[in-house]
C-alpha positions in Angstrom: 73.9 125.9 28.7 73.0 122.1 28.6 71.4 121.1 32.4 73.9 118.6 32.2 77.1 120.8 31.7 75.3 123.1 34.5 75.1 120.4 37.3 78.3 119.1 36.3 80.0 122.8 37.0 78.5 123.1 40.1 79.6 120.1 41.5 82.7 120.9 40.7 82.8 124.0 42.2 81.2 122.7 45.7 84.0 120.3 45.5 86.8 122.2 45.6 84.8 124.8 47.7 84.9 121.6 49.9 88.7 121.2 49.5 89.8 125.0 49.9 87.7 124.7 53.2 89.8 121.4 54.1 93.2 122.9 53.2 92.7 126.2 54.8 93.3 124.8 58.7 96.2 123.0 57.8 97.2 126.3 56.1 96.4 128.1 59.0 98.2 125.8 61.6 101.3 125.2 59.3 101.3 129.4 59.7 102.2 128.4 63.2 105.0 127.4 64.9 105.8 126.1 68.6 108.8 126.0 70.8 109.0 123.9 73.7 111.5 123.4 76.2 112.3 119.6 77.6 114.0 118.4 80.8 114.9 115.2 81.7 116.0 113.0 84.6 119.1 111.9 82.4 122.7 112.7 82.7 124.2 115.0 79.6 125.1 112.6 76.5 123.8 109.3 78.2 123.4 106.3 75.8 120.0 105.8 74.8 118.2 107.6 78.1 119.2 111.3 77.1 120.5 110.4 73.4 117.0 109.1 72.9 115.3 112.4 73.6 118.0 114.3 71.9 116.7 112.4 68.8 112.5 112.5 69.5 113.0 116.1 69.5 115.1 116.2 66.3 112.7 113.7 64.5 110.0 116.3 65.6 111.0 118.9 64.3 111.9 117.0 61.0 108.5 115.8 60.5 106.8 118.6 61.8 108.4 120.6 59.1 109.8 122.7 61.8 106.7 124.1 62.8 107.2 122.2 66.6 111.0 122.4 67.6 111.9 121.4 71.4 115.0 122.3 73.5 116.7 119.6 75.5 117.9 120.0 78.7 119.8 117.1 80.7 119.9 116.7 84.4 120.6 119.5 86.2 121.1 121.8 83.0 117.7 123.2 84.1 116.1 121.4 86.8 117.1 119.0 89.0 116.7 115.5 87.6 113.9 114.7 90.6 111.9 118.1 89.7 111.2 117.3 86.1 107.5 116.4 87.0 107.1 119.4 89.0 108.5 121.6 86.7 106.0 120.4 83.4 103.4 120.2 86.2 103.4 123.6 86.7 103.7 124.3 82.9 104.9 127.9 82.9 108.6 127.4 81.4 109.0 124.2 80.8 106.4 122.5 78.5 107.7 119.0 78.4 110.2 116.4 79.8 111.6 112.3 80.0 111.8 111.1 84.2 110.6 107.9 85.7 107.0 107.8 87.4 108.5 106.0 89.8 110.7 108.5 90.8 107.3 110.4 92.2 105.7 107.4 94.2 105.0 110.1 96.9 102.5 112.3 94.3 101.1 109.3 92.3 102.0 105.7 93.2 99.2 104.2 90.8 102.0 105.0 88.2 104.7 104.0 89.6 103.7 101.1 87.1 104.5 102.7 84.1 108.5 103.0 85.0 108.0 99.3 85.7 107.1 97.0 88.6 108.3 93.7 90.5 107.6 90.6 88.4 105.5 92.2 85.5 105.8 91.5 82.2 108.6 91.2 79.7 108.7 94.0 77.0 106.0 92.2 74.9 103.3 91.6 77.3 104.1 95.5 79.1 103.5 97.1 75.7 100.6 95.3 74.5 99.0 95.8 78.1 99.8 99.7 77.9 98.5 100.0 74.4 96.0 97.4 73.9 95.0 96.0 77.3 93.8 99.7 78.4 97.2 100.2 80.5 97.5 103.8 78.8 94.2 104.9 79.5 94.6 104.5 82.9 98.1 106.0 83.2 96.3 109.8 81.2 93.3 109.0 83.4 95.6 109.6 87.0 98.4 111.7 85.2 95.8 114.2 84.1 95.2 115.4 87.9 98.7 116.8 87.5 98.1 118.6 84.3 99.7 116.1 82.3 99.9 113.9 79.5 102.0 110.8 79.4 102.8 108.8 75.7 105.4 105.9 76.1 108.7 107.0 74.3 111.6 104.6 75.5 111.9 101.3 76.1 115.2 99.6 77.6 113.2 96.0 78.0 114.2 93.4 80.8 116.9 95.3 83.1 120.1 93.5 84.9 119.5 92.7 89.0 121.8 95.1 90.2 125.6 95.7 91.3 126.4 94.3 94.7 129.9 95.5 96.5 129.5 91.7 98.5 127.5 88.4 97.4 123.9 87.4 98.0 123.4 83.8 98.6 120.8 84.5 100.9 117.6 86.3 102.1 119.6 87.4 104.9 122.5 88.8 102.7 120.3 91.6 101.9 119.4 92.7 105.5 121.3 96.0 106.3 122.2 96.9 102.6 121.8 100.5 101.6 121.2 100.5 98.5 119.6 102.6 95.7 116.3 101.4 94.1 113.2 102.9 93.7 109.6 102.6 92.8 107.8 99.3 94.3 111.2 97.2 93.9 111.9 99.4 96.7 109.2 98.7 98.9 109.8 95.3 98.2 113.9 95.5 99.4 112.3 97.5 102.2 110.8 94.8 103.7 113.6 92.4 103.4 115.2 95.1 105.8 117.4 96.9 103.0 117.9 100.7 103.8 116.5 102.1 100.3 117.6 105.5 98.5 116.2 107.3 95.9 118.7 109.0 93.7 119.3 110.3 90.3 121.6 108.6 87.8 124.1 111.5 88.0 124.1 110.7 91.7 125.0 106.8 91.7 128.7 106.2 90.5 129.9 108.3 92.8 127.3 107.4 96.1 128.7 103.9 95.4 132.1 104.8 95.4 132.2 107.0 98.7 130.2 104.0 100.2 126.5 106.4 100.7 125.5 103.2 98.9 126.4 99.3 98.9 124.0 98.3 96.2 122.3 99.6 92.8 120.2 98.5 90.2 120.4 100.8 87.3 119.0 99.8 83.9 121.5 97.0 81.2 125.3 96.6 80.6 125.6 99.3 78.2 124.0 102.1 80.6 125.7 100.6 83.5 129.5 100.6 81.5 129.0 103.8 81.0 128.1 104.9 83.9 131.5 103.2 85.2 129.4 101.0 88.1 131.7 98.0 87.4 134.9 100.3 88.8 132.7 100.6 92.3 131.3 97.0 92.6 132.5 93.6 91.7 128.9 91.1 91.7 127.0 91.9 88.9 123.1 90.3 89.5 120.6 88.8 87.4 117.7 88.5 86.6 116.0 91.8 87.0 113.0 90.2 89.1 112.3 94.2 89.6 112.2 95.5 86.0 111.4 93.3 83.6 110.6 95.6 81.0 111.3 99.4 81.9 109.0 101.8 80.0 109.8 106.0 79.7 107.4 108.5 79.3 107.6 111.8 77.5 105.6 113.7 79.7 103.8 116.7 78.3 101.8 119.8 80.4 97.8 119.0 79.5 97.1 123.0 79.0 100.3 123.3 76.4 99.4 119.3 74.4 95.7 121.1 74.0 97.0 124.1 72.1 98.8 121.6 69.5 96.4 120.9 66.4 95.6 117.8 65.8 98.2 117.0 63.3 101.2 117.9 65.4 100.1 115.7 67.8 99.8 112.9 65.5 103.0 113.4 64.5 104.4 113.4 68.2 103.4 110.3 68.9 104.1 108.5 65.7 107.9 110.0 66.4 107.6 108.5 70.2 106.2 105.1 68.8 109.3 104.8 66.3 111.8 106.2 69.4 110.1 103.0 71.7 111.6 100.9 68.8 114.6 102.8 68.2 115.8 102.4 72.3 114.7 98.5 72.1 116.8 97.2 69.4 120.0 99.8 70.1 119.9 98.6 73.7 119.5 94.7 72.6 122.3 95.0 69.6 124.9 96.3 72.7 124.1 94.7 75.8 125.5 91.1 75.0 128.4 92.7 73.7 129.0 94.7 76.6 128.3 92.2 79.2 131.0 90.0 77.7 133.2 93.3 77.8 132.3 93.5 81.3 133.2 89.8 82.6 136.4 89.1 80.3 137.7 92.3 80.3 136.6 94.0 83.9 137.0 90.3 85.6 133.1 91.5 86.8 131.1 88.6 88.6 128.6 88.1 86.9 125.7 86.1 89.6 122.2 85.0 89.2 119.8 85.5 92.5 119.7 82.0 94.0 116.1 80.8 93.6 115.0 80.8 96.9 115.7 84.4 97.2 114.0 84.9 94.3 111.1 82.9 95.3 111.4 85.2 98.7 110.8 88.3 96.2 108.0 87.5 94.6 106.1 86.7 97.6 106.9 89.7 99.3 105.7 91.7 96.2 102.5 90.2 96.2 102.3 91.1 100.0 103.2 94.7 99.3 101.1 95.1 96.0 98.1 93.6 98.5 99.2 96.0 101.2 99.7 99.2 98.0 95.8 98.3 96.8 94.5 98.5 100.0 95.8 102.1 100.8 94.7 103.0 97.3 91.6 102.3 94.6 93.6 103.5 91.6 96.8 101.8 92.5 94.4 98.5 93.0 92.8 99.6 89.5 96.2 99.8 87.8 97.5 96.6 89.4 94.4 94.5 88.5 94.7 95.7 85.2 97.8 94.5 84.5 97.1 91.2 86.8 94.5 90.8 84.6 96.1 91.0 81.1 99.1 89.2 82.2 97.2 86.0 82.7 96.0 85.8 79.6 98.9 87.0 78.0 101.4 84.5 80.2 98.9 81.5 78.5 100.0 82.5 75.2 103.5 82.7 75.7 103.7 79.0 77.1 102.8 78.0 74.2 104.7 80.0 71.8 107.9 82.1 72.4 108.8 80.7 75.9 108.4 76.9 74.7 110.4 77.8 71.8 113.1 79.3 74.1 112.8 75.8 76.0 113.1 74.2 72.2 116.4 76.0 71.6 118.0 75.4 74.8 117.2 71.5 74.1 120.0 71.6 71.4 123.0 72.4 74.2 
């Protein structure tokens, strides 16, 4: 045999030596399969909220070849809607789950951020903040003390001001109110002497109704239809000064993520990425439609804050956001963070898609 032909047949064969050696993990992990159950903070069959974890798990398990499937549980089907942290916490039935980080100020207010906070930034700036201005990074950093892993999987972008059962003209109008809404917006309401409640979803229609509640933010038009709070209140309010772009986690237990290979959970987050998109533009093609519903058709009020109360609102944010850092370094890391980022990214949008709002509104 020619040297030639000899070196040439052994490279070959280290090659695909070299290639059997690649294929045989993926072999060896497609072998296995994973079954995971999911709970949620979200009523049964709710519009985007529940649907949307309905379909990451379906997408899953389509591009997982069905070696990851995942079991959905609503509200209450399982665990109660406020126990869905605790319950993937503790990791020993329930491996994943959908809430709001704000629901568990108590356990971890530094997150409370990543449900969304009072005058923040508008879907755009949030996103590129959590996964380019190291927002994410901090949010694994403080979730992993509670054994878990956090990836952005919903998006429902800048939120309505809430439903009112009497008008807010004033400051003043909001002393007294018991109303339902949490996280830092809460805080905030707080100290304009509202009487603040923390409940579920499931919980608000009727709370509103029976008068437990004389206010409630809840999320956009085609949640809030649905939900029927425009049978229970008349004022509608905008803008939401308290959500202005309201982000969702699927929140997985750290001990179960680290058995996954790698591969599996690539393709769990590249399914939560497309879901993020998915919730955005299926929320934005309904909600003018729906508002419209709401005002000709429900004879809703539809309100914006008066600007002094608005103006009232912000600087009692930055008094409790002050007051928050001081209690806390990582809440003060978080908040600088995004303090940070959102003065750089507020520069661009002067000059680029809020001037060319201005531009648009020129022509009426």
């Amino acid at each position: 045999m020619k040297r030639r032909d000899f070196i040439r047949k052994i490279a070959t064969g280290t090659a695909a030596a070299g290639a059997v050696g690649m294929i045989r993990p993926l072999q060896t992990s497609a072998a296995k399969t994973y079954r995971w159950k999911m709970v949620t903070s979200w009523p049964p069959k709710f519009p985007i909220l529940q649907d949307g974890c309905e379909r990451l798990a379906k997408n899953i398990e389509i591009m997982s070849g069905g070696r990851l499937k995942i079991d959905v549980f609503a509200g209450g089907e399982l665990v109660g809607p406020l126990e869905v942290f605790d319950a993937v916490s503790q990791g020993r039935a329930i491996q994943c789950g959908s809430t709001a980080p704000y629901y568990y100020a108590g356990k971890s207010p530094e997150t409370q951020f990543y449900s969304d906070y009072p005058f923040g930034m508008p879907h755009r700036g949030k996103l590129a903040w959590l996964h380019a201005g190291g927002g994410m990074a901090l949010f694994r950093q403080y979730y992993a003390a509670f054994d878990l892993y956090p990836i952005i999987m919903i998006s429902t972008g800048t939120q309505m001001g809430g439903w009112f059962r009497k008008e807010i003209n004033c400051l003043a109008d909001l002393k007294g109110l018991k109303m339902r809404i949490p996280g830092l917006a809460g805080r905030v309401m707080a100290e304009c002497g509202v009487n603040v409640v923390n409940l579920p979803g499931s919980e608000v229609y009727a709370s509103l109704e029976r008068g437990v509640i004389d206010a409630t933010e809840w999320v956009t038009p085609l949640y809030d239809e649905r939900l029927g709070l425009h049978q229970v209140a008349k004022y509608y309010y905008y803008p939401a000064w308290h959500e202005p772009a309201t982000t969702v986690p699927f929140i997985v237990n750290t001990k179960v993520w680290e058995t996954l290979p790698e591969d599996l959970k690539m393709i769990v987050h590249a399914a939560c990425a497309e879901n993020v998109t998915w919730s955005l533009a299926e929320a934005d093609a309904q909600n003018g439609k729906v508002l419209k519903k709401l005002v000709t058709e429900h004879q809703v009020q539809l309100r914006k804050f008066p600007d002094d109360v608005l103006v009232a609102l912000n600087k009692i944010t930055e008094k409790v956001m002050k007051a928050e850092s001081l209690k806390s370094e990582k809440f003060k890391a978080v908040y600088e963070s995004a303090l940070a980022f959102m003065a750089d990214f507020n520069y661009w949008m002067e000059a680029s898609e809020w001037s060319y709002i201005d531009a648009i509104r020129l022509k009426s």
